[in-house]
HTML snippet that shows the backbone in 3Dmol.js (N, CA, C, O; Angstrom):
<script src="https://3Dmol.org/build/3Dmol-min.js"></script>
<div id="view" style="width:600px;height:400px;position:relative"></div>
<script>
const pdb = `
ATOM      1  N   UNK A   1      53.175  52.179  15.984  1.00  0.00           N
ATOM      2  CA  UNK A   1      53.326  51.790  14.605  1.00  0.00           C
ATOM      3  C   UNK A   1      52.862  52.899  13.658  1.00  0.00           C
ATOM      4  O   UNK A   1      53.239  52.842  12.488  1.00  0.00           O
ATOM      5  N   UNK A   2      52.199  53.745  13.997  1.00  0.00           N
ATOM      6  CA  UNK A   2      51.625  55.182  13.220  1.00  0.00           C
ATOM      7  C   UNK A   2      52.486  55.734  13.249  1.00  0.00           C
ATOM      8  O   UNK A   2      52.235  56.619  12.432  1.00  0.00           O
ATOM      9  N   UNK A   3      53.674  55.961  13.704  1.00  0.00           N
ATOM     10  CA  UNK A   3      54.424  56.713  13.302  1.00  0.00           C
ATOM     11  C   UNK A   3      55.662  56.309  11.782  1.00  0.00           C
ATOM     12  O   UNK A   3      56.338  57.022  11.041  1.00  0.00           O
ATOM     13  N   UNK A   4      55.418  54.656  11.915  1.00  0.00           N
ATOM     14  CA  UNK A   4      56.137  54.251  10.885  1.00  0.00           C
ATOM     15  C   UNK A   4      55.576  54.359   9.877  1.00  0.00           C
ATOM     16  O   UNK A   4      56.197  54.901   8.962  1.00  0.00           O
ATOM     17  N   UNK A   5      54.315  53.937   9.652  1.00  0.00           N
ATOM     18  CA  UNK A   5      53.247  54.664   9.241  1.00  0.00           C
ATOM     19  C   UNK A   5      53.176  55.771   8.001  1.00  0.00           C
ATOM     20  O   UNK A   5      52.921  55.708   6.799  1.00  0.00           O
ATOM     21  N   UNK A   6      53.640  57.108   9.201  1.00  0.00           N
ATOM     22  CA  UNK A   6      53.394  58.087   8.973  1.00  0.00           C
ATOM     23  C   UNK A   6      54.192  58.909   8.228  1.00  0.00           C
ATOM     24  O   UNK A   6      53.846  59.897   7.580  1.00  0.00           O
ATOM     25  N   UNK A   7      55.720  58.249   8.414  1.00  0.00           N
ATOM     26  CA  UNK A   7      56.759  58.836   7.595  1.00  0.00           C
ATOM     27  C   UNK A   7      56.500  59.477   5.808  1.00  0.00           C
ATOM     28  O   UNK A   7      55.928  58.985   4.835  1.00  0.00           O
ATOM     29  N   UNK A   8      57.000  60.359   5.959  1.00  0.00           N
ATOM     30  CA  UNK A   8      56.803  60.505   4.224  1.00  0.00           C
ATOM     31  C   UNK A   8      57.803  59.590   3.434  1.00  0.00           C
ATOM     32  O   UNK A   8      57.530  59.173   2.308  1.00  0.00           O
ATOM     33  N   UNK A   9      58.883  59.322   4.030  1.00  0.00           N
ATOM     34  CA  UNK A   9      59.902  58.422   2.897  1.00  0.00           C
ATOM     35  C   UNK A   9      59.571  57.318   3.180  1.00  0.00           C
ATOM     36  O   UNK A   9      60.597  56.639   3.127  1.00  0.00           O
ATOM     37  N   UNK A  10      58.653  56.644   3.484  1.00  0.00           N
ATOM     38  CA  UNK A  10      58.287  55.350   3.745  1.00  0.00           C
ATOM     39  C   UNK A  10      58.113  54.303   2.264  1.00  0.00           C
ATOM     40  O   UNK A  10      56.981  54.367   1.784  1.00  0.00           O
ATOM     41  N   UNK A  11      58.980  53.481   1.604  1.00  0.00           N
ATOM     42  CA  UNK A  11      58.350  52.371   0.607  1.00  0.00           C
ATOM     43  C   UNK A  11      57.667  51.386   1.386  1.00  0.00           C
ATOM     44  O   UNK A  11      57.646  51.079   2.578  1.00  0.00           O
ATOM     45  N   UNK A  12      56.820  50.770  -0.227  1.00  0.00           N
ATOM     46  CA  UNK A  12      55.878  50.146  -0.062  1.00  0.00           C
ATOM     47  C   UNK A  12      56.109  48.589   0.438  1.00  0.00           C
ATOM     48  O   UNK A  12      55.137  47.860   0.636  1.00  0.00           O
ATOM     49  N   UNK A  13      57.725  48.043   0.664  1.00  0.00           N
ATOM     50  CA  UNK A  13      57.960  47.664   1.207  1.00  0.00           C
ATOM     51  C   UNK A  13      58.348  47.631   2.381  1.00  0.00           C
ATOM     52  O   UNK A  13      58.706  46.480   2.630  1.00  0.00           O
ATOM     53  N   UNK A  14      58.502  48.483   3.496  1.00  0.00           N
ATOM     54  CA  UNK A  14      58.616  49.334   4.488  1.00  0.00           C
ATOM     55  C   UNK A  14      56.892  48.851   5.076  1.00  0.00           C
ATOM     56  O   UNK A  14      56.667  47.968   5.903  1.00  0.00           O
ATOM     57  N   UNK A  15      56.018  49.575   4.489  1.00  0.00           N
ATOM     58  CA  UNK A  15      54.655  49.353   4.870  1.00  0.00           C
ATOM     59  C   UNK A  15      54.120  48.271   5.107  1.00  0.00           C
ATOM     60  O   UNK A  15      53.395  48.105   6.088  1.00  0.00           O
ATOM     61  N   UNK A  16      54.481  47.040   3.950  1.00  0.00           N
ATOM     62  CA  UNK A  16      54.165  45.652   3.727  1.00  0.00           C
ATOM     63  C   UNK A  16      55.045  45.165   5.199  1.00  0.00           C
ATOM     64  O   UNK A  16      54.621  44.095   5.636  1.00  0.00           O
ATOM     65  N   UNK A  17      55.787  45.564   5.730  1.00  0.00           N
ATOM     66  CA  UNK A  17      56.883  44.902   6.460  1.00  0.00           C
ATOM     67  C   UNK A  17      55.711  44.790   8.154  1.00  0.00           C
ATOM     68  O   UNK A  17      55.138  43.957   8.857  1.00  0.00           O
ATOM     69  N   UNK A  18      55.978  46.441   8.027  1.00  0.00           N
ATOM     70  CA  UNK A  18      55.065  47.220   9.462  1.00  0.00           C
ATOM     71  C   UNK A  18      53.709  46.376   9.581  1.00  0.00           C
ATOM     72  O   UNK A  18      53.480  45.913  10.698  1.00  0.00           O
ATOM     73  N   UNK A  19      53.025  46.188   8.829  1.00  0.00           N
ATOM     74  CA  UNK A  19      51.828  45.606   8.283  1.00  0.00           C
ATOM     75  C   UNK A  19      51.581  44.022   9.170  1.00  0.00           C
ATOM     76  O   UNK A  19      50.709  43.527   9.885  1.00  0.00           O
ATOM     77  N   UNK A  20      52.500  43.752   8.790  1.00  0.00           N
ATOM     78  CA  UNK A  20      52.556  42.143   9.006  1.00  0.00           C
ATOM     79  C   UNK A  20      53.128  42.079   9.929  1.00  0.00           C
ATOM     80  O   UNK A  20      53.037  40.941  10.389  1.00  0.00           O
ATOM     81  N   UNK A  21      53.816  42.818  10.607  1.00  0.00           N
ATOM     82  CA  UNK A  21      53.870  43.327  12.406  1.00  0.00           C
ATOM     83  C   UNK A  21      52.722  43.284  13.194  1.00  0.00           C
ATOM     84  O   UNK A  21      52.459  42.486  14.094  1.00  0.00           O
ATOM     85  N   UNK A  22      51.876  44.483  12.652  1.00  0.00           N
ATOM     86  CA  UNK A  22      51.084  44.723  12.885  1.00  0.00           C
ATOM     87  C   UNK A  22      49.596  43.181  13.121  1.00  0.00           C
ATOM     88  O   UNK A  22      48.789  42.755  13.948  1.00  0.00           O
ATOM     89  N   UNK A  23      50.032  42.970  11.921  1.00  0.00           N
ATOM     90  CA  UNK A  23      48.667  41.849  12.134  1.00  0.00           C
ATOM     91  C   UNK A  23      49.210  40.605  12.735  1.00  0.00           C
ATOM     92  O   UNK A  23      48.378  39.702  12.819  1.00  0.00           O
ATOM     93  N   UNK A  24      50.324  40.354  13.144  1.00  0.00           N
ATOM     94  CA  UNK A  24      51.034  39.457  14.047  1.00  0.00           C
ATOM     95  C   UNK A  24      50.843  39.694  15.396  1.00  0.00           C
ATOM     96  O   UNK A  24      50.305  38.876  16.142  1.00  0.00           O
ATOM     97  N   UNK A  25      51.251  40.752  15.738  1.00  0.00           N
ATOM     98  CA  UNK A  25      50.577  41.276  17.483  1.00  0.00           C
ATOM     99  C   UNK A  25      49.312  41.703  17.558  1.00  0.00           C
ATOM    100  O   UNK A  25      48.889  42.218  18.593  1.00  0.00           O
ATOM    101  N   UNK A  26      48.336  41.496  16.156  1.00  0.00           N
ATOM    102  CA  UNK A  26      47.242  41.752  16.479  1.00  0.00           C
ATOM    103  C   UNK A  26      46.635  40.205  16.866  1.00  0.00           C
ATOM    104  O   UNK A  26      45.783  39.943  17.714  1.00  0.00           O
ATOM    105  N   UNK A  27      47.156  39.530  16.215  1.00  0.00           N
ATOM    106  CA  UNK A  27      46.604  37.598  16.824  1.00  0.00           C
ATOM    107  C   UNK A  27      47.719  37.169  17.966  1.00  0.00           C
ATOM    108  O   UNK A  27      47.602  36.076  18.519  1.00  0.00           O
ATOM    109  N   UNK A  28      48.448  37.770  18.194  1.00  0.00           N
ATOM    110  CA  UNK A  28      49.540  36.932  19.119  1.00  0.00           C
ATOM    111  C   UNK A  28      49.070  37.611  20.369  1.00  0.00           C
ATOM    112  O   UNK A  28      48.436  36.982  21.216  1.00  0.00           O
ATOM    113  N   UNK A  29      49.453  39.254  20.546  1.00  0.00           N
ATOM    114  CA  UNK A  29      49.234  39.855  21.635  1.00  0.00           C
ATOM    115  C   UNK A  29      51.276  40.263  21.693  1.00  0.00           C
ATOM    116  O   UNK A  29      51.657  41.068  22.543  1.00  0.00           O
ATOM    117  N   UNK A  30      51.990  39.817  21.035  1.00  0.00           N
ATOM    118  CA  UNK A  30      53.521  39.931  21.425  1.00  0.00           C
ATOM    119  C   UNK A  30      54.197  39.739  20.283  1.00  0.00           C
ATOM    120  O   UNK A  30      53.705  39.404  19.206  1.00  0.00           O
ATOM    121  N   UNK A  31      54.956  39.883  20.442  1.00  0.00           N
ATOM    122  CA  UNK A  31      56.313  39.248  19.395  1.00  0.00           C
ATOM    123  C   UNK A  31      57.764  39.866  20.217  1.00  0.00           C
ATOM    124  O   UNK A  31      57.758  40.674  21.146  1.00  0.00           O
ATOM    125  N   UNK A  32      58.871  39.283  19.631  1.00  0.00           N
ATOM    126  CA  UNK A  32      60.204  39.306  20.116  1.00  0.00           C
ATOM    127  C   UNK A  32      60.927  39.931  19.007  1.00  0.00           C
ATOM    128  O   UNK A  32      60.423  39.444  17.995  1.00  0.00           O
ATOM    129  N   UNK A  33      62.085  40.972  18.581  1.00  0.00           N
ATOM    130  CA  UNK A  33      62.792  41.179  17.954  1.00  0.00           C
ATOM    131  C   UNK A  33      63.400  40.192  16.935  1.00  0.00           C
ATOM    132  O   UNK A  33      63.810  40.426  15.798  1.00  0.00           O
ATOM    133  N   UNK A  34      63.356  38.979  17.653  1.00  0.00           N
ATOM    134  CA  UNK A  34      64.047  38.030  16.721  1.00  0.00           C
ATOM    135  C   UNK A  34      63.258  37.719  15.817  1.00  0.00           C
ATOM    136  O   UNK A  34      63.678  37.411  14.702  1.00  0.00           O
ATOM    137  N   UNK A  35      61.963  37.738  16.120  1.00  0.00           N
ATOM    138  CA  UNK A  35      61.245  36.873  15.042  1.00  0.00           C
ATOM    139  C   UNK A  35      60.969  38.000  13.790  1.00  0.00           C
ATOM    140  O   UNK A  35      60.089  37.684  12.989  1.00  0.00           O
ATOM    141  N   UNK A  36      61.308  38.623  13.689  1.00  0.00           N
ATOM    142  CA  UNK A  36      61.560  39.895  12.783  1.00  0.00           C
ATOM    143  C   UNK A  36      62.470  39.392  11.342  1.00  0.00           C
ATOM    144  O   UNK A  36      62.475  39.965  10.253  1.00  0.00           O
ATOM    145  N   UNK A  37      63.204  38.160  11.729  1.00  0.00           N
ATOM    146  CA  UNK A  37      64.219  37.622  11.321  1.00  0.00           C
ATOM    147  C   UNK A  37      63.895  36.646  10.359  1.00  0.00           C
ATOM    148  O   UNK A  37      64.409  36.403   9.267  1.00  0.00           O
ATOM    149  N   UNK A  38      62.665  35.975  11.139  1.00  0.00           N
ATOM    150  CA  UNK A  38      62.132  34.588  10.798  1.00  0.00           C
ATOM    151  C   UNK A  38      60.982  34.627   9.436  1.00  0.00           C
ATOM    152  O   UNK A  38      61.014  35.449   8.521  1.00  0.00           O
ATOM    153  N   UNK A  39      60.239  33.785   9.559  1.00  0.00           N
ATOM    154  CA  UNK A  39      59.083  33.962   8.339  1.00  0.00           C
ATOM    155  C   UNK A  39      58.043  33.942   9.360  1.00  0.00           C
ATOM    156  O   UNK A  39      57.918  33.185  10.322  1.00  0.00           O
ATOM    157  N   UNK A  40      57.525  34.638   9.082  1.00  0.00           N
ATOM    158  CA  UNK A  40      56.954  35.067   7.264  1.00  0.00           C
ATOM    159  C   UNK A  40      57.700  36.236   6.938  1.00  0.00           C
ATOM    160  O   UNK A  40      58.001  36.395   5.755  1.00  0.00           O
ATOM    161  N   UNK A  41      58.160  37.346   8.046  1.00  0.00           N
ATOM    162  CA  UNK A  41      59.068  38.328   7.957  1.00  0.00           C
ATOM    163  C   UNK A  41      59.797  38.331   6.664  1.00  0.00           C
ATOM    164  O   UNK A  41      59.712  39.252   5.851  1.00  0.00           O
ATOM    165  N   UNK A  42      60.667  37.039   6.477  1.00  0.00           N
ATOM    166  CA  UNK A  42      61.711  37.005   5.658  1.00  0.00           C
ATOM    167  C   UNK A  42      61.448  36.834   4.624  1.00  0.00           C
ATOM    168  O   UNK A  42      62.371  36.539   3.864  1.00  0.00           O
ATOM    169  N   UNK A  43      60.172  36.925   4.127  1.00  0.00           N
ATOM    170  CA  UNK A  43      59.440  36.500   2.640  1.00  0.00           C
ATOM    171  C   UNK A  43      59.396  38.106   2.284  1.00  0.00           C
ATOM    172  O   UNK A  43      59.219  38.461   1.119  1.00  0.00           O
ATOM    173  N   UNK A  44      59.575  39.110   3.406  1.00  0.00           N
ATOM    174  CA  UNK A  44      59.428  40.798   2.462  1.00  0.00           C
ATOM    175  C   UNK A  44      60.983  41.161   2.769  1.00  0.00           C
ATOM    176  O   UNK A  44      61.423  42.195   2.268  1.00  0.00           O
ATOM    177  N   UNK A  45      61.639  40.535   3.391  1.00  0.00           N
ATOM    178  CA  UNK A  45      63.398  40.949   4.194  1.00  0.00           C
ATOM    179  C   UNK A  45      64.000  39.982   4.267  1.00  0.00           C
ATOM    180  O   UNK A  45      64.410  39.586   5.359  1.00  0.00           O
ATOM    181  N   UNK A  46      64.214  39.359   3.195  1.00  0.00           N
ATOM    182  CA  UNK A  46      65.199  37.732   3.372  1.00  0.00           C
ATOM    183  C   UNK A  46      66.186  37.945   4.265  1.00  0.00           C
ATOM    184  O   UNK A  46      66.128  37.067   5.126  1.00  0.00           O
ATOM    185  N   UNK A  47      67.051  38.694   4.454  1.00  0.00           N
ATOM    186  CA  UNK A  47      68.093  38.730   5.091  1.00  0.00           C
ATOM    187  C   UNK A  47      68.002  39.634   6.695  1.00  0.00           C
ATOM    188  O   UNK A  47      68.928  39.920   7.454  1.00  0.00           O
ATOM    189  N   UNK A  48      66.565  39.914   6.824  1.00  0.00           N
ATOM    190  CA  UNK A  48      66.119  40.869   7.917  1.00  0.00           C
ATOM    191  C   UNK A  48      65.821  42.355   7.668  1.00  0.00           C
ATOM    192  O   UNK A  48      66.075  42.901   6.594  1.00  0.00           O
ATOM    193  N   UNK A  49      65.266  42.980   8.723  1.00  0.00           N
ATOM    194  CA  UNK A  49      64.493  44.005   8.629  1.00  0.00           C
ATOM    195  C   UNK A  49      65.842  45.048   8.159  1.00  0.00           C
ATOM    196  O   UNK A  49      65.699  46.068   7.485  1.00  0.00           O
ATOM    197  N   UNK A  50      67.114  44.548   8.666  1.00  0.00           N
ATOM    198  CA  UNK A  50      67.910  45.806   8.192  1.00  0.00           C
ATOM    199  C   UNK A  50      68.199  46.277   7.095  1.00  0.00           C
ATOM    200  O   UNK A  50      68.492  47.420   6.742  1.00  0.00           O
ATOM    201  N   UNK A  51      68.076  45.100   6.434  1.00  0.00           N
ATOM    202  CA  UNK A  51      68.350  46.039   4.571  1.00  0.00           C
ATOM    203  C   UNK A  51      66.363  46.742   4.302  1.00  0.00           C
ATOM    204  O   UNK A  51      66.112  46.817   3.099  1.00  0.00           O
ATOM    205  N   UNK A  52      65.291  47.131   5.113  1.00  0.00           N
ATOM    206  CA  UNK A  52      65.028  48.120   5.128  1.00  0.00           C
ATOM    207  C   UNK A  52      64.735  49.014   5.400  1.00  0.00           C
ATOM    208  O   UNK A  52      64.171  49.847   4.690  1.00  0.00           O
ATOM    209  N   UNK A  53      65.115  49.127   6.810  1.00  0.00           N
ATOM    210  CA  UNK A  53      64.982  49.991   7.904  1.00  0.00           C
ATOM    211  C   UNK A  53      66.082  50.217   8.299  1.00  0.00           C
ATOM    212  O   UNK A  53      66.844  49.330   8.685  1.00  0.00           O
ATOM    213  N   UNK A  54      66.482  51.983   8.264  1.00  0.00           N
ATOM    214  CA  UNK A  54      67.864  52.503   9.253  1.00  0.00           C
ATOM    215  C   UNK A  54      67.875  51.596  10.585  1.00  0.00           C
ATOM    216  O   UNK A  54      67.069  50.798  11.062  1.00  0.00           O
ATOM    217  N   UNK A  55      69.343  52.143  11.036  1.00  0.00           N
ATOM    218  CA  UNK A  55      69.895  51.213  12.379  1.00  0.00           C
ATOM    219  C   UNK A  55      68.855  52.139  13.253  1.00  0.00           C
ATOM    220  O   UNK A  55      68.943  51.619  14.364  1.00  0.00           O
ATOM    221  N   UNK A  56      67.960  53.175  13.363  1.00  0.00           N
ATOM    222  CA  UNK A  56      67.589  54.100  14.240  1.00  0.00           C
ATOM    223  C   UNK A  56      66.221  53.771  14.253  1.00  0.00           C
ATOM    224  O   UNK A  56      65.541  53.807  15.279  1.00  0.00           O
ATOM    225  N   UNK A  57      65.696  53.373  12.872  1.00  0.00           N
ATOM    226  CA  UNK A  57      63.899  53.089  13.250  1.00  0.00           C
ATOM    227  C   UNK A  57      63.814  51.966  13.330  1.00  0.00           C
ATOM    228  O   UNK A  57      62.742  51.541  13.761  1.00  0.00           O
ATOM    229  N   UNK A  58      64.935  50.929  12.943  1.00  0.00           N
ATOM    230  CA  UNK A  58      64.958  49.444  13.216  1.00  0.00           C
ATOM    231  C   UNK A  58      64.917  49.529  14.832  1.00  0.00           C
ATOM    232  O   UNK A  58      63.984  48.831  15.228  1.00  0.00           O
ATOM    233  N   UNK A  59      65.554  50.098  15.815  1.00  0.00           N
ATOM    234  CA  UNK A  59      66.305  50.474  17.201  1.00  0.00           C
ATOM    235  C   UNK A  59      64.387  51.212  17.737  1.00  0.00           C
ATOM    236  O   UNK A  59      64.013  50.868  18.858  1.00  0.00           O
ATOM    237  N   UNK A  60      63.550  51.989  17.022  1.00  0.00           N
ATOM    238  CA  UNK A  60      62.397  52.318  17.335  1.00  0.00           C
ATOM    239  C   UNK A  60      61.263  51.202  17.145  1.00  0.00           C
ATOM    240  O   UNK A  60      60.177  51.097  17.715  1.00  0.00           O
ATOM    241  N   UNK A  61      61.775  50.515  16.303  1.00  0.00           N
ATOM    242  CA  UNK A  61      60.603  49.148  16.214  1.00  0.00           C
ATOM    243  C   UNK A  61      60.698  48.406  17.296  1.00  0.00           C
ATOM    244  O   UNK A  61      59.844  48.165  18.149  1.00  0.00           O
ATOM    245  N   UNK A  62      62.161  47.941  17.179  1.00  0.00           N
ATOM    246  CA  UNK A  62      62.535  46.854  18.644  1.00  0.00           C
ATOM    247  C   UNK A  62      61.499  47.374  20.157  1.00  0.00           C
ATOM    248  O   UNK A  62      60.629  46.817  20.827  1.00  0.00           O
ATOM    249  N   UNK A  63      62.282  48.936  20.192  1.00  0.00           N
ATOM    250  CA  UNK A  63      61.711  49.539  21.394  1.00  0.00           C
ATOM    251  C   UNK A  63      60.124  49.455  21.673  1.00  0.00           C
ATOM    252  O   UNK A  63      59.706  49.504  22.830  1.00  0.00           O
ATOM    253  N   UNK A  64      59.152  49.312  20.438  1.00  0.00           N
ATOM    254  CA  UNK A  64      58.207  49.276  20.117  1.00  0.00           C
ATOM    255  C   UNK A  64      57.653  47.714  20.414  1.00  0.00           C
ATOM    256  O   UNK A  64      56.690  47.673  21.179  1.00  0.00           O
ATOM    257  N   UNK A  65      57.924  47.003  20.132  1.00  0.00           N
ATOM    258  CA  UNK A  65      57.772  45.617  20.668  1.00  0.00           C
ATOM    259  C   UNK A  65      57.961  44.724  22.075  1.00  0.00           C
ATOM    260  O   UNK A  65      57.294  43.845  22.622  1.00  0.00           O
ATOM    261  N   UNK A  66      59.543  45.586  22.448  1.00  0.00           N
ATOM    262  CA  UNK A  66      59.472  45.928  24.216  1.00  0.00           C
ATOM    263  C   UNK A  66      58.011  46.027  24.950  1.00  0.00           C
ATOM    264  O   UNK A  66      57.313  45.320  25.678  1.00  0.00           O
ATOM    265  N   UNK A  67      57.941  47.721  24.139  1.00  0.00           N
ATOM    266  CA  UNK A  67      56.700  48.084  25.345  1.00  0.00           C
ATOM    267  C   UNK A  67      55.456  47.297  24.720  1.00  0.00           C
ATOM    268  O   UNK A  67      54.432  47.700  25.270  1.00  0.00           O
ATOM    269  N   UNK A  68      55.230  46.471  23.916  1.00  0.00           N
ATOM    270  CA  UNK A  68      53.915  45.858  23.914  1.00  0.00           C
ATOM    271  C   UNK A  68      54.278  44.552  24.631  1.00  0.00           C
ATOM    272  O   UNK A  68      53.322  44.139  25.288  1.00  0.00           O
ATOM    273  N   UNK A  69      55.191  43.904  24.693  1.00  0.00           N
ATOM    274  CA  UNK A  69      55.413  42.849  25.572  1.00  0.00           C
ATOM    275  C   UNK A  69      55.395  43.556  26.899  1.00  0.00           C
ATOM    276  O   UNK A  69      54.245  43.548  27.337  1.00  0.00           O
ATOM    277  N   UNK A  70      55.925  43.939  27.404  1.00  0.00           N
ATOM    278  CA  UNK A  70      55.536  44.861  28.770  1.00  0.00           C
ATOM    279  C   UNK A  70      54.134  45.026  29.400  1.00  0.00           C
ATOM    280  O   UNK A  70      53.985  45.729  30.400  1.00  0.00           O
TER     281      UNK A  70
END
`;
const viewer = $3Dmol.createViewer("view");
viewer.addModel(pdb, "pdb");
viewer.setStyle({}, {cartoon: {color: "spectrum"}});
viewer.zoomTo();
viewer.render();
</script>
């Protein structure tokens, strides 16, 4: 997640998004791609993470959630 992080073109919605990732697998231990979709998610991405994340770091988050379920 430091690397999403870390980006320089990162908005502050972008951050708010990662964030609440973040403190979701910090009480869960997991999450699934889908729920990316769901709420509370959808209270910063009504329509999902893609209107704000490229198809490529959206495709690095997923992968990112893989290996913590793993």
């Amino acid at each position: 997640m430091s690397a999403f992080l870390s980006d320089k073109t990162i908005c502050a919605n972008q951050i708010e998004f990662i964030n609440m990732v973040i403190e979701h697998l910090t009480r869960h231990g997991t999450m699934t791609a889908a729920q990316l979709y769901e709420p509370p998610f959808t209270g910063i991405a009504p329509r999902g993470p893609d209107i704000l994340f490229t198809s490529e770091r959206l495709t690095d988050l997923i992968v990112i959630l893989e290996d913590v379920k793993a």
